[in-house]
C-alpha positions in Angstrom: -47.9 18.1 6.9 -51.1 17.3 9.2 -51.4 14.4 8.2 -47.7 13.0 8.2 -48.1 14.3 11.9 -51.1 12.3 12.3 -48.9 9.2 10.7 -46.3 10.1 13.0 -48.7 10.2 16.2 -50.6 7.4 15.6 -47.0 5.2 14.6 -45.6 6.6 18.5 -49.3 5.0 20.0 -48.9 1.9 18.2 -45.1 1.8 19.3 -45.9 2.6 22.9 -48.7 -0.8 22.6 -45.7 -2.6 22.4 -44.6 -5.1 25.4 -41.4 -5.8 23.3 -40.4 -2.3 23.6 -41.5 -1.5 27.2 -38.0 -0.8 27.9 -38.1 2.4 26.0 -39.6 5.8 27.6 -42.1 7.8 25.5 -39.7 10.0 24.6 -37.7 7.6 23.2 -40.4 6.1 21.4 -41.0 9.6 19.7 -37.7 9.7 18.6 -38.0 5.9 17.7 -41.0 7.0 15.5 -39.2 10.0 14.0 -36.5 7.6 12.8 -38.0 5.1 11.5 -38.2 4.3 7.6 -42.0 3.0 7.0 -43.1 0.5 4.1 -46.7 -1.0 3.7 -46.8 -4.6 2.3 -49.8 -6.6 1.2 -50.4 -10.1 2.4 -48.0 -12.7 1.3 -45.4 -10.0 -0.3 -41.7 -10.5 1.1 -40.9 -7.8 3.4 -37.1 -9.0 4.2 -35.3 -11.9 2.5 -32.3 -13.9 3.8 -30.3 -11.4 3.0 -31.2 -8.6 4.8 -32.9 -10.4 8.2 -29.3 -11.1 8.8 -28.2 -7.2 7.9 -27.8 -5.1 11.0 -30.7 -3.1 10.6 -33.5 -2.9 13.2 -36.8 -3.5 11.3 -40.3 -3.4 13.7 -43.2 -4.4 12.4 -45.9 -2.0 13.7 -49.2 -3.6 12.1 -50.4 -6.7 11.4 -48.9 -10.3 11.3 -45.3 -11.5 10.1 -44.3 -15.0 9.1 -40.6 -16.5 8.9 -41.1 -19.3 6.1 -38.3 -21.1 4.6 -37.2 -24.1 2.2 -38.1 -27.4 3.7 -35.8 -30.5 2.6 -38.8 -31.0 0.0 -38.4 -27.9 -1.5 -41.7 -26.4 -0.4 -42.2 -22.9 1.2 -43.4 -23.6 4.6 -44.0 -21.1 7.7 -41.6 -21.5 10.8 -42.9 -18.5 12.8 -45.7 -16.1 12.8 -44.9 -12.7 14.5 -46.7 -10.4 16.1 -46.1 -6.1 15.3 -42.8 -5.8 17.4 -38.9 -5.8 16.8 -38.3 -8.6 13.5 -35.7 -11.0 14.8 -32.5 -11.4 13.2 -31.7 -14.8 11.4 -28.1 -15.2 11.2 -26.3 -15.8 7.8 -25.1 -19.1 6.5 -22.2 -20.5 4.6 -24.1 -22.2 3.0 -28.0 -22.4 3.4 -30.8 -23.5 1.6 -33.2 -23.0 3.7 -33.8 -19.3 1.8 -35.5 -17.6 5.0 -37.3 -14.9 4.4 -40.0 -12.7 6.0 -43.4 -12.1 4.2 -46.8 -10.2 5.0 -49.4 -12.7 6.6 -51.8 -9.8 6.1 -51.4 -6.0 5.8 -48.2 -4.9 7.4 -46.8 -2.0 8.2 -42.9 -2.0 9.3 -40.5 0.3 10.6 -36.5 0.4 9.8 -33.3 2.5 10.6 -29.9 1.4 11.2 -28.8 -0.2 14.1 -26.7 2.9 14.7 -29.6 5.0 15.3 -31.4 3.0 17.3 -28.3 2.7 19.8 -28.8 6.7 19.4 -32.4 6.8 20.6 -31.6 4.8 23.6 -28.9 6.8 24.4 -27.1 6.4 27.6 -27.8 3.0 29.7 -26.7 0.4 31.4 -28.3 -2.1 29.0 -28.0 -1.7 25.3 -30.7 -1.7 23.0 -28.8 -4.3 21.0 -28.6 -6.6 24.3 -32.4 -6.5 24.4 -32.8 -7.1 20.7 -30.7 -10.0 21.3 -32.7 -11.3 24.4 -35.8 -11.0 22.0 -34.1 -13.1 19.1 -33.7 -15.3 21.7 -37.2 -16.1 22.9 -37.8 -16.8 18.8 -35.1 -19.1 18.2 -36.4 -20.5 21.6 -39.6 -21.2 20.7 -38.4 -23.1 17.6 -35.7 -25.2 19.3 -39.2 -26.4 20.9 -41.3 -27.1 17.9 -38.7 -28.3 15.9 -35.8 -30.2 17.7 -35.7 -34.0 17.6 -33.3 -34.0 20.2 -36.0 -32.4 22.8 -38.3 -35.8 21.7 -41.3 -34.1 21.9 -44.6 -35.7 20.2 -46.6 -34.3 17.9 -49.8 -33.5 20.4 -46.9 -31.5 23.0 -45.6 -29.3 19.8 -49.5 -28.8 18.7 -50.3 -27.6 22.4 -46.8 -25.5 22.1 -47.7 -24.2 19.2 -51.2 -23.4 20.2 -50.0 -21.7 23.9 -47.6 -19.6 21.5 -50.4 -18.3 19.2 -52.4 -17.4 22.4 -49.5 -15.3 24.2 -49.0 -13.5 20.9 -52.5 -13.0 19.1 -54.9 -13.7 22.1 -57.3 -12.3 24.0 -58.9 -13.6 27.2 -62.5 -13.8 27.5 -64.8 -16.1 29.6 -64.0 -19.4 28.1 -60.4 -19.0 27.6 -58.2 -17.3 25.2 -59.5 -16.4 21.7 -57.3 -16.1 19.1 -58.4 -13.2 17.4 -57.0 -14.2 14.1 -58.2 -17.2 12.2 -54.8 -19.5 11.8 -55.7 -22.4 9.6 -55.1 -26.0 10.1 -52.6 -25.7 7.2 -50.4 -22.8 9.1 -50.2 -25.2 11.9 -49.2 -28.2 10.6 -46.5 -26.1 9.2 -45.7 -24.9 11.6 -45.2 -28.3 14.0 -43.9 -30.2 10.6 -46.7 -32.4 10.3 -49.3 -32.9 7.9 -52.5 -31.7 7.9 -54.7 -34.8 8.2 -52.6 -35.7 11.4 -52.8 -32.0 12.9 -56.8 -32.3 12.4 -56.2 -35.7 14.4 -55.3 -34.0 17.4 -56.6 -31.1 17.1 -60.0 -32.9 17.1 -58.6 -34.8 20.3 -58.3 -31.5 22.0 -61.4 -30.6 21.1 -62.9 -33.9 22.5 -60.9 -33.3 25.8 -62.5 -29.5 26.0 -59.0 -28.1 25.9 -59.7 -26.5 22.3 -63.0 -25.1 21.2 -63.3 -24.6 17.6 -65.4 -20.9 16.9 -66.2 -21.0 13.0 -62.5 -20.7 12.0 -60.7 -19.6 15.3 -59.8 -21.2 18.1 -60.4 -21.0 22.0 -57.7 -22.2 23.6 -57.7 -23.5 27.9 -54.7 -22.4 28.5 -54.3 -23.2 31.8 -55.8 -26.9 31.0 -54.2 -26.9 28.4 -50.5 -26.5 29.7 -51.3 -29.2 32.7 -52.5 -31.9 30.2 -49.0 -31.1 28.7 -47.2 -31.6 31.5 -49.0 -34.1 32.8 -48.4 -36.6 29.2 -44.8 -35.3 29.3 -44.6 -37.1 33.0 -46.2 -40.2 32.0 -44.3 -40.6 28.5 -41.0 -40.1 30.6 -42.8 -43.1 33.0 -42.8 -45.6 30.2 -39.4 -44.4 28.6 -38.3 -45.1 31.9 -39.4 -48.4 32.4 -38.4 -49.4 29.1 -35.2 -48.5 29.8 -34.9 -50.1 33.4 -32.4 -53.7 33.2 -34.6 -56.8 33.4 -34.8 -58.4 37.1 
């Protein structure tokens, strides 16, 4: 009994860490903790597959790190997302898909679920439904991929590795006098996946970066400029829509 309480009270801490779940009072977050069916997984095991990330179960991952992967047009396994402990978003179903999403262990994780019927319960009454906010949190995912991933947005390669990078930081950073250190060790690998490049082209630019003292490499992690980072962004987004617009302009 002590030591499911101990579970129980170190779960409601870990919950009440959460930004994602701010929203929430603490004794909601008790209740939330109360509720909630708990699995352990061990890195790479699948912790939801296509199937049931489009249920309408709420699943929170409360340790460690999550990845979305899926079936590329190759056929290979790649990661589209790494999550931090939070709310899992939902990936809707498909008529057809074969894509095969799924969400696996990226290292030990421990994750929450109960029906999305009990977690309208804990929230109890409101002007803004806990589904509403889950939905505002899908959102920022699907967000965040429209930007890595869109051709329409024609975005370079360097833009979607500083993206990518600047979305690693906000999720599994930590400030400290050089910048932001990512405080787990994402390999070159994981990113290219993650922009859909390949490596050797990633370890291009991420060496260019490096050169420009916007990255600096710590054994395996990365310190990120953040702030440097972001304005060389923007500031090669102006001067590629510059050019675009020259070439475009009639001749005199």
């Amino acid at each position: 009994m002590n030591a499911n309480n101990n579970h129980r009270d170190a779960d409601l801490e870990r919950l009440s860490a959460l930004k994602s779940l701010a929203w929430l009072s603490r004794s909601e977050l008790a209740r939330l903790a109360s509720a909630l069916a708990l699995r352990t997984f061990k890195r790479r095991e699948v912790i939801l597959d296509e199937t049931e990330l489009a249920s309408s179960d709420v699943h929170i991952l409360l340790t460690g790190i999550a990845r979305i992967t899926c079936v590329n047009a190759r056929g290979r396994r790649v990661t589209v997302a790494l999550l931090p402990p939070g709310p899992i978003p939902e990936f809707p179903s498909q008529p057809i898909s074969r894509s095969e999403f799924q969400c696996e262990a990226y290292n030990g994780c421990r994750v929450g679920t109960l029906t999305r019927i009990a977690f309208e319960g804990i929230r109890g009454k409101s002007t803004q439904s806990a589904s509403e906010i889950l939905r505002q949190n899908n959102l920022r995912l699907w967000y965040r991929l429209l930007l890595r991933s869109s051709s329409f947005l024609n975005l370079g390669l360097r833009e979607r590795i500083a993206i990518t990078l600047l979305e690693l930081c906000a999720d599994f950073g930590i400030e400290e006098s050089r910048g932001t250190l990512l405080l787990e060790s994402f390999s070159q690998n994981e990113i290219a996946s993650l922009v859909g490049a390949s490596r050797p082209r990633v370890t291009e630019y991420l060496s260019q970066l490096e050169r420009e003292e916007l990255v600096v490499l710590q054994g395996r992690r990365f310190v990120v400029c953040v702030t440097k980072l972001a304005n060389s962004m923007n500031l090669h987004a102006r001067q590629r829509l510059a050019i675009e617009h020259v070439d475009r302009s009639p001749p005199s």
